[in-house]
PAKOL-430815 format. One record per residue (C-alpha): x, y negated, z; residue number from 1; residue in three letters. Coordinates in steps of 0.2 Angstrom, whole numbers. Example, Ala and Ser with C-alpha at 12.3 -4.5 7.8 and 13.67 -1.06 7.14 Angstrom:
REM PAKOL-430815
ATOM     c1     c2     c3    i   aa
ATOM     62     22     39    1  ala
ATOM     68      5     36    2  ser
This chain:
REM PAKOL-430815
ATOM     c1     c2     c3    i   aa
ATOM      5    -64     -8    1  unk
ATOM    -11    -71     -2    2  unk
ATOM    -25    -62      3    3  unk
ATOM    -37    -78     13    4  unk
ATOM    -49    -78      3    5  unk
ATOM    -53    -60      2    6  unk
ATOM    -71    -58     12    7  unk
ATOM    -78    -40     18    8  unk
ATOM    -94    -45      6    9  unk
ATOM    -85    -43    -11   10  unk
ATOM    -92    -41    -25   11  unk
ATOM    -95    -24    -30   12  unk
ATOM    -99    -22    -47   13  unk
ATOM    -87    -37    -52   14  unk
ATOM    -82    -35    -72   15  unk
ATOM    -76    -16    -73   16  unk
ATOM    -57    -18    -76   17  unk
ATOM    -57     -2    -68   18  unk
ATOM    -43     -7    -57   19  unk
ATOM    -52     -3    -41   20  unk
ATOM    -59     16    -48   21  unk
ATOM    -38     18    -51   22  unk
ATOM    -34     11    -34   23  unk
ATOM    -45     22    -26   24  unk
ATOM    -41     37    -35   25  unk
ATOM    -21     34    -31   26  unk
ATOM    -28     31    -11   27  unk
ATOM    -37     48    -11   28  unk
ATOM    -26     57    -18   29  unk
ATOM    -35     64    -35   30  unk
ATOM    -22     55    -44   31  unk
ATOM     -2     54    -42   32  unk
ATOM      4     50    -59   33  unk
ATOM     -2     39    -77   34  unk
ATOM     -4     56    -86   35  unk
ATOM    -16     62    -69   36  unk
ATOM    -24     46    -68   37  unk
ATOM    -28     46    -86   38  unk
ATOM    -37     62    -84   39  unk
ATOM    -45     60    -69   40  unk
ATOM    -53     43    -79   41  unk
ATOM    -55     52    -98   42  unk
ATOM    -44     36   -104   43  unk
ATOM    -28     36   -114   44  unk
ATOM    -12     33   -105   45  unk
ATOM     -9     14   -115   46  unk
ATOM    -28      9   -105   47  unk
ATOM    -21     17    -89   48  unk
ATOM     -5      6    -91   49  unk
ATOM    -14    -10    -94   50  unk
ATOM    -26     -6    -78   51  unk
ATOM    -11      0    -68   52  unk
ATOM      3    -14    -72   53  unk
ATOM     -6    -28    -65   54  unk
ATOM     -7    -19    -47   55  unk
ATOM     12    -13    -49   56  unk
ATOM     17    -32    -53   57  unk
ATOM      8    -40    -39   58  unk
ATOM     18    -26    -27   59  unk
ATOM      0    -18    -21   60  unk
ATOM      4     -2    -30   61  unk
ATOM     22      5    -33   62  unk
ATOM     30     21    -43   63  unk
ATOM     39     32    -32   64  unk
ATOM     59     35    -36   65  unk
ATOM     58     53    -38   66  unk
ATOM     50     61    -51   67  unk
ATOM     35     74    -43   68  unk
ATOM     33     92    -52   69  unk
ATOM     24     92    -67   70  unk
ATOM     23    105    -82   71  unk
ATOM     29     93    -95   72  unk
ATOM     41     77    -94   73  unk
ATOM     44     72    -76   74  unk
ATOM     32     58    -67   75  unk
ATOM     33     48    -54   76  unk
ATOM     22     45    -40   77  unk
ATOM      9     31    -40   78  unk
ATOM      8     26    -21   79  unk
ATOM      0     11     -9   80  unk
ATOM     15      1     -5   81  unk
ATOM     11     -2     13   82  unk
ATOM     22    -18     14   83  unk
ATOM     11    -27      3   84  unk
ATOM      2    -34     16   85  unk
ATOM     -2    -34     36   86  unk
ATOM    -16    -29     45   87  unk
ATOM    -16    -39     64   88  unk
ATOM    -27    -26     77   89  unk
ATOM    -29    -29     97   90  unk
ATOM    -38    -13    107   91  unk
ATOM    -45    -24    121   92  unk
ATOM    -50    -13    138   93  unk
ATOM    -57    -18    153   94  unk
ATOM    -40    -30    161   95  unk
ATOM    -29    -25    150   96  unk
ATOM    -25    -25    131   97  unk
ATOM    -12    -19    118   98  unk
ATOM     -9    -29    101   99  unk
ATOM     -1    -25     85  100  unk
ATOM      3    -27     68  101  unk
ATOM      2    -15     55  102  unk
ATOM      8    -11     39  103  unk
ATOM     -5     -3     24  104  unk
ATOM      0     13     30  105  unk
ATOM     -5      8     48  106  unk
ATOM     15      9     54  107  unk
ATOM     16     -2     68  108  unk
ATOM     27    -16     64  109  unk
ATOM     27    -26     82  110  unk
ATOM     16    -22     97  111  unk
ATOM     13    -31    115  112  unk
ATOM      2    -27    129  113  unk
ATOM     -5    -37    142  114  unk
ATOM    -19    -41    156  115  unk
ATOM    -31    -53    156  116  unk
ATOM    -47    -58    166  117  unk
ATOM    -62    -51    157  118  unk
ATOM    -74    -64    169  119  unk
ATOM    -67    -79    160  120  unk
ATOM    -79    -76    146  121  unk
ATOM    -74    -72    128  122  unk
ATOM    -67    -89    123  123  unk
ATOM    -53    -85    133  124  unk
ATOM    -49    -70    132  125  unk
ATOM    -54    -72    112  126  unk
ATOM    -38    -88    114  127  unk
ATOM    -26    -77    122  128  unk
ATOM    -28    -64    110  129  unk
ATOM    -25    -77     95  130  unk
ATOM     -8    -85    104  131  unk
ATOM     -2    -65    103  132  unk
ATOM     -6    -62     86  133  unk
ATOM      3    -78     82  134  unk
ATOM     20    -71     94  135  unk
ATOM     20    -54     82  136  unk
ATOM     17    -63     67  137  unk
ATOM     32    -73     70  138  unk
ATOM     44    -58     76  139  unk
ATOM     41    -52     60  140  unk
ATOM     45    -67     50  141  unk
ATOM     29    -67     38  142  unk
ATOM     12    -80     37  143  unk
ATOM     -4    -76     40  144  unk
ATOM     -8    -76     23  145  unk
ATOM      2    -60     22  146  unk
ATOM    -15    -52     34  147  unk
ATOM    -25    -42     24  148  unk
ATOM    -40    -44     40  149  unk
ATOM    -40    -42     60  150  unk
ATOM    -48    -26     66  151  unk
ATOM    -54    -25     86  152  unk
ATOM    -60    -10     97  153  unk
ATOM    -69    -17    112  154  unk
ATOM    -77     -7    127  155  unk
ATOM    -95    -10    124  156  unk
ATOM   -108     -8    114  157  unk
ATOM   -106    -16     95  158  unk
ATOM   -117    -22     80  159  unk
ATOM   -104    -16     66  160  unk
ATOM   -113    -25     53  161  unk
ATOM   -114    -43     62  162  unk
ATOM    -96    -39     71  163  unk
ATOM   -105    -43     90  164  unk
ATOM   -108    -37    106  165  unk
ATOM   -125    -29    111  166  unk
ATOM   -134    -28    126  167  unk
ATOM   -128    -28    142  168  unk
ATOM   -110    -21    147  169  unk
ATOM    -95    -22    158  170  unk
ATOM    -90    -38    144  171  unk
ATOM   -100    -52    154  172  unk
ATOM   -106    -67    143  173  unk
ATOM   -100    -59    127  174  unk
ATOM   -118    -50    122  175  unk
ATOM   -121    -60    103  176  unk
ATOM   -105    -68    103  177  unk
ATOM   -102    -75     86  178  unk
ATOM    -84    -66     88  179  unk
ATOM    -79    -67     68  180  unk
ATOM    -86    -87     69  181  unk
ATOM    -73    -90     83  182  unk
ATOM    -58    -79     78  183  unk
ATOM    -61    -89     59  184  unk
ATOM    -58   -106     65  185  unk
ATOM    -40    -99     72  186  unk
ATOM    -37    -89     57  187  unk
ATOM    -48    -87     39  188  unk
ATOM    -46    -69     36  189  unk
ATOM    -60    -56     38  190  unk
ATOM    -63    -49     56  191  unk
ATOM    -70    -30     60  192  unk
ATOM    -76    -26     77  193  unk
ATOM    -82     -7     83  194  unk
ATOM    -84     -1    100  195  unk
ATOM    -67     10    108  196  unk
ATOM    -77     26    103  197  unk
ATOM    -79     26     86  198  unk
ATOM    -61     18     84  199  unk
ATOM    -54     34     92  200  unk
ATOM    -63     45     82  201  unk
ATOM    -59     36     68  202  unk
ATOM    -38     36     72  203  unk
ATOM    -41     57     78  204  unk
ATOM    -51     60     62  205  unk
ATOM    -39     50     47  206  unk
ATOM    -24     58     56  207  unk
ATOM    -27     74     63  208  unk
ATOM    -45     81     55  209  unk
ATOM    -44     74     38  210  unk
ATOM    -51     89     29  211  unk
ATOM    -65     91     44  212  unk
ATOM    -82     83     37  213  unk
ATOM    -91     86     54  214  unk
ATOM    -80     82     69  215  unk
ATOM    -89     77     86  216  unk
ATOM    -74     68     98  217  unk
ATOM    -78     64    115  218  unk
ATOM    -69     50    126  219  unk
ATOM    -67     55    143  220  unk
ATOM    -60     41    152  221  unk
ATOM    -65     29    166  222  unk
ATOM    -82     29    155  223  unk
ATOM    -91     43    145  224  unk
ATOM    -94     41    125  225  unk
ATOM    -93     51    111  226  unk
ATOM    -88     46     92  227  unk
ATOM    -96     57     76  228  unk
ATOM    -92     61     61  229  unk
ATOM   -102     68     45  230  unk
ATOM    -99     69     30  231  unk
ATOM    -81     63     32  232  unk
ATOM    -87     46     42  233  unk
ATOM    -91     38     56  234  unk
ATOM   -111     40     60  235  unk
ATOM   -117     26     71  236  unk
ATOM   -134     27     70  237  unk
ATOM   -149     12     68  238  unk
ATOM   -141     -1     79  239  unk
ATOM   -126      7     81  240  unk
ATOM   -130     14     96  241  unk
ATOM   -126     33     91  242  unk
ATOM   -114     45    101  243  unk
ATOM   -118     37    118  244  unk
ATOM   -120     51    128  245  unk
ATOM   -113     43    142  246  unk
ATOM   -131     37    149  247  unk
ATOM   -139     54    145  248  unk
ATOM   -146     57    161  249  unk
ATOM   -142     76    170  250  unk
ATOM   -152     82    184  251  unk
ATOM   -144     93    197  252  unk
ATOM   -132     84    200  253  unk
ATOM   -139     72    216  254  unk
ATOM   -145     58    205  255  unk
ATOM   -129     44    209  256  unk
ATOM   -132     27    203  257  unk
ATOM   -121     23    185  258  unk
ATOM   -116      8    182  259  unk
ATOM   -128      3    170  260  unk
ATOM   -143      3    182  261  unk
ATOM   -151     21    181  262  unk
ATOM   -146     37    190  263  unk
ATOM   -141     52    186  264  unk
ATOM   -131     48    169  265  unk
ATOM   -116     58    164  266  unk
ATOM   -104     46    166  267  unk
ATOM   -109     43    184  268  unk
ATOM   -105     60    188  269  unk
ATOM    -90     64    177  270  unk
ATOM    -84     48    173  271  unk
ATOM    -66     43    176  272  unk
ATOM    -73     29    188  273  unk
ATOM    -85     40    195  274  unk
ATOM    -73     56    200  275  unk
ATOM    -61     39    208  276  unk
ATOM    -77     35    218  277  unk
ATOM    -80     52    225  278  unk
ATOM    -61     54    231  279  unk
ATOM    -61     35    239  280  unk
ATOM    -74     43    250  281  unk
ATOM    -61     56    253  282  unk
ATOM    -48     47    257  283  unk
ATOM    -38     44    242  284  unk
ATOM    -32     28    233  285  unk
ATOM    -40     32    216  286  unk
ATOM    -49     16    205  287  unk
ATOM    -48     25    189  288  unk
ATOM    -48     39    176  289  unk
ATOM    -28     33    175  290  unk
ATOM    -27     37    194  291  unk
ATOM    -39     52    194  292  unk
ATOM    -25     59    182  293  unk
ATOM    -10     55    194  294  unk
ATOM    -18     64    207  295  unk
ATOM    -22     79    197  296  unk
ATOM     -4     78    191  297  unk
ATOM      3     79    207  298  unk
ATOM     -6     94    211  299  unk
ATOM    -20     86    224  300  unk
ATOM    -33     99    225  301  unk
ATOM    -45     92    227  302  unk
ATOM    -44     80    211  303  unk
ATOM    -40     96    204  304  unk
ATOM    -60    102    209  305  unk
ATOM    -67     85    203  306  unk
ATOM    -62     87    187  307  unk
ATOM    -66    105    184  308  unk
ATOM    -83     99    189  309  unk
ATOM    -82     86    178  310  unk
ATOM    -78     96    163  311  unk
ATOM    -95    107    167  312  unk
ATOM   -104     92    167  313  unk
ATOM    -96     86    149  314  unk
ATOM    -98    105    142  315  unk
ATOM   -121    103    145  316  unk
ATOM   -121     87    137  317  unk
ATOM   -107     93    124  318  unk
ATOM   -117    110    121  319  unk
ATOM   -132    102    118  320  unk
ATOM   -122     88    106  321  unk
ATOM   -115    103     95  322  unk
ATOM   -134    113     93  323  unk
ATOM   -139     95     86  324  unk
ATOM   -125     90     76  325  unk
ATOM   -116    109     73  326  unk
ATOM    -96    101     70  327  unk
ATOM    -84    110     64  328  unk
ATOM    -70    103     80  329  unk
ATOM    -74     96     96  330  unk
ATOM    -61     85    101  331  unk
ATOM    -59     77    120  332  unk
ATOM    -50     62    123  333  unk
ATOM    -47     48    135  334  unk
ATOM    -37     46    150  335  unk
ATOM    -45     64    159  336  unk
ATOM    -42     75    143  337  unk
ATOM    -24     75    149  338  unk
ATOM    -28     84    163  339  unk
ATOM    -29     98    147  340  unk
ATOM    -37    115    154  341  unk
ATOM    -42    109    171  342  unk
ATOM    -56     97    160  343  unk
ATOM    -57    109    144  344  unk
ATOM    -61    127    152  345  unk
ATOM    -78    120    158  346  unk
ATOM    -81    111    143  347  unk
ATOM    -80    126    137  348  unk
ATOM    -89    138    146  349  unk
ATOM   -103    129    146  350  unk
ATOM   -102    126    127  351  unk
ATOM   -100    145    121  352  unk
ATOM   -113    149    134  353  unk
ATOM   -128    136    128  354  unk
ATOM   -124    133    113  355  unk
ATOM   -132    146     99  356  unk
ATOM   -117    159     92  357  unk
ATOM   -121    151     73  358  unk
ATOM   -112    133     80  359  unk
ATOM    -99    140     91  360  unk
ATOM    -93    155     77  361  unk
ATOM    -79    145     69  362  unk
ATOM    -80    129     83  363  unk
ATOM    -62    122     88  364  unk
ATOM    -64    114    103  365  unk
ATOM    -47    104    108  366  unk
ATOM    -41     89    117  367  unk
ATOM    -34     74    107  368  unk
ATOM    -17     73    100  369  unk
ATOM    -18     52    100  370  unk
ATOM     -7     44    112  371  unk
ATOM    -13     26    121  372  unk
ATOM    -10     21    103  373  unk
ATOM    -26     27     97  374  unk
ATOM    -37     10     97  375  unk
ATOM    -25      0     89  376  unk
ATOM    -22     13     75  377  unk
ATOM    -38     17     73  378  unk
ATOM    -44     -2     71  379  unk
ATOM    -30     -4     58  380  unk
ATOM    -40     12     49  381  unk
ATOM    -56      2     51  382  unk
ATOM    -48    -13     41  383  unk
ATOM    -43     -2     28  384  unk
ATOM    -59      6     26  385  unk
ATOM    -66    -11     24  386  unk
ATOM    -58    -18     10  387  unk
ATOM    -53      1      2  388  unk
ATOM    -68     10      3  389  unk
ATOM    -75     16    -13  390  unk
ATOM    -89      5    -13  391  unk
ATOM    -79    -10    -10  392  unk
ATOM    -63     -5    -19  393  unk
ATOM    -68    -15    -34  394  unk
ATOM    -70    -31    -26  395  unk
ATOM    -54    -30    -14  396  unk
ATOM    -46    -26    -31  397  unk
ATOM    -52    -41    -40  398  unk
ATOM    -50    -52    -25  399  unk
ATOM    -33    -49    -23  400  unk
ATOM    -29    -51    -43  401  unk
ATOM    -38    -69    -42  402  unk
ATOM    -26    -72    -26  403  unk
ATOM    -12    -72    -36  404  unk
């Protein structure tokens, strides 16, 4: 199987076999079966066999072994075969990062994790994440033609269309770095690129909320950001600069410098670095959001106090997100959301108590159930949308027929 030459610019309206319609019906789950796949298009079963039977040949579809309930002779189940092809995905934080390989289904196939020196600048760390796909593609035993793309989370502030950094962040030197240009001379498959955010919500939402059209997830970690969804996907705004409440600036809360150059902002006052600072000047050996948690685990007090503080502060900026946006969950994740009801009972308060009763009649509020597995899964999920969603369907379809 070869999938090169598939690009994220397909086609869209390439011929009408019709075989990208039938795909997405089977991946959404409309249709499980030729005699359900026949109604759902108004086409007789002998048309539904010669638009299915190319995708069954080539291995992208399969029929399931055993037969699923119907009211007349039995059927079996169309399904994605997730081994048809790989999806390569790396969730690149501040020194360290994990890597993966996927399967269609988003199983992870190999993993490794790793540090690396963000200073050296994005040719480097761009190398070092190449020689690691290379290493997982060969303990699994299959080419690089078997990719269907490369999906990456990075922790900064991304142009989703152009796949590049924006602005200034703690990524030094990467702002408008051609990143697909430089990731396509090592590999010719299609790149995507989305800031950690909306990865996480994107991993939380497809496996946890999937029914949820309006889900607001917040990432509470060393840094403060927030992911939304409406309408069943991921909002990002103009530029993509949507859901970054991080820099919203609070007043009451002594003004401290953030890290981005003002004062006062949400992260610099409940930010996983932010909480570390304040108990340095205590006395404590904390960097992070990671060792903010360890203290709170083990029962320090007064970590305990900064993050309950800390969860205020996220419930005035989350109140004032859900009268805006009005989702049906609120989910908190990131490093601090394990500290579970010491962070969520003031995001709450604050919430139920701001917020009008309308939004907050039927709100869940929760933390998340993703493990530190959530960016590579979640950039996997970005890969798929890519070449699966219903407006590119037909393309990836056609592509992947002319492969072969």
């Amino acid at each position: 199987m070869q999938v090169r030459e598939m690009t994220t610019k397909a086609n869209l309206n390439n011929g009408g076999t019709g075989a990208g319609r039938l795909l997405s019906l089977v991946l959404n789950g409309t249709a499980r079966s030729r005699t359900e796949l026949a109604q759902a298009m108004g086409l007789s079963r002998a048309t539904i066999s010669q638009r299915l039977d190319p995708l069954l040949q080539i291995g992208l579809l399969q029929e399931a072994e055993k037969p699923i309930p119907s009211g007349g002779r039995l059927a079996r189940a169309v399904e994605l075969n997730p081994a048809f092809a790989m999806i390569l995905v790396a969730d690149i934080g501040e020194s360290h990062a994990r890597v993966a390989a996927t399967d269609l289904g988003t199983k992870i196939l190999a993993e490794d994790s790793g540090a690396f020196d963000m200073k050296s600048g994005p040719k480097a760390v761009l190398t070092w994440l190449c020689d690691r796909f290379d290493l997982l593609l060969s303990q699994i035993g299959r080419p690089i033609e078997d990719v269907l793309g490369i999906g990456l989370s990075l922790p900064a502030p991304v142009d989703y269309i152009a796949g590049r950094i924006v602005g200034p962040s703690i990524m030094i030197g990467w702002d408008g770095f051609d990143i697909r240009g430089f990731l396509a001379k090592r590999f010719a498959i299609p790149v995507v690129a989305d800031n950690d955010v909306n990865i996480m919500t994107l991993a939380e939402h497809r496996r946890h909320w999937p029914k949820i059209d309006q889900m607001f997830f917040v990432k509470a970690g060393t840094g403060i950001g927030s992911g939304i969804i409406t309408s069943g996907k991921i909002y990002r705004g103009a530029q993509g600069a949507a859901g970054d409440i991080g820099h919203i600036c609070l007043g009451g809360h002594g003004d401290p410098l953030c890290r981005c150059g003002n004062i006062g902002c949400v992260e610099s006052i409940a930010g996983g670095w932010a909480i570390a600072r304040d108990l340095r000047a205590q006395g404590f050996e904390a960097n992070d959001g990671r060792d903010v948690l360890s203290l709170v685990q083990r029962n320090v007090p007064e970590a305990i106090r900064r993050v309950r503080e800390a969860g205020r502060v996220l419930g005035e900026v989350i109140a004032d997100s859900v009268s805006i946006l009005n989702p049906s969950v609120v989910v908190v994740g990131g490093s601090l959301a394990r500290a579970e009801e010491y962070l969520l009972t003031g995001v709450r308060e604050l919430v139920y108590q701001r917020s009008l009763p309308l939004a907050t009649r039927e709100l869940v509020i929760t933390t998340s159930s993703l493990d530190e597995r959530a960016g590579v899964l979640g950039a996997a999920q970005l890969v798929l949308d890519t070449h699966f969603l219903p407006e590119v369907i037909e393309g990836t379809v056609a592509n992947i027929l002319a492969s072969r």
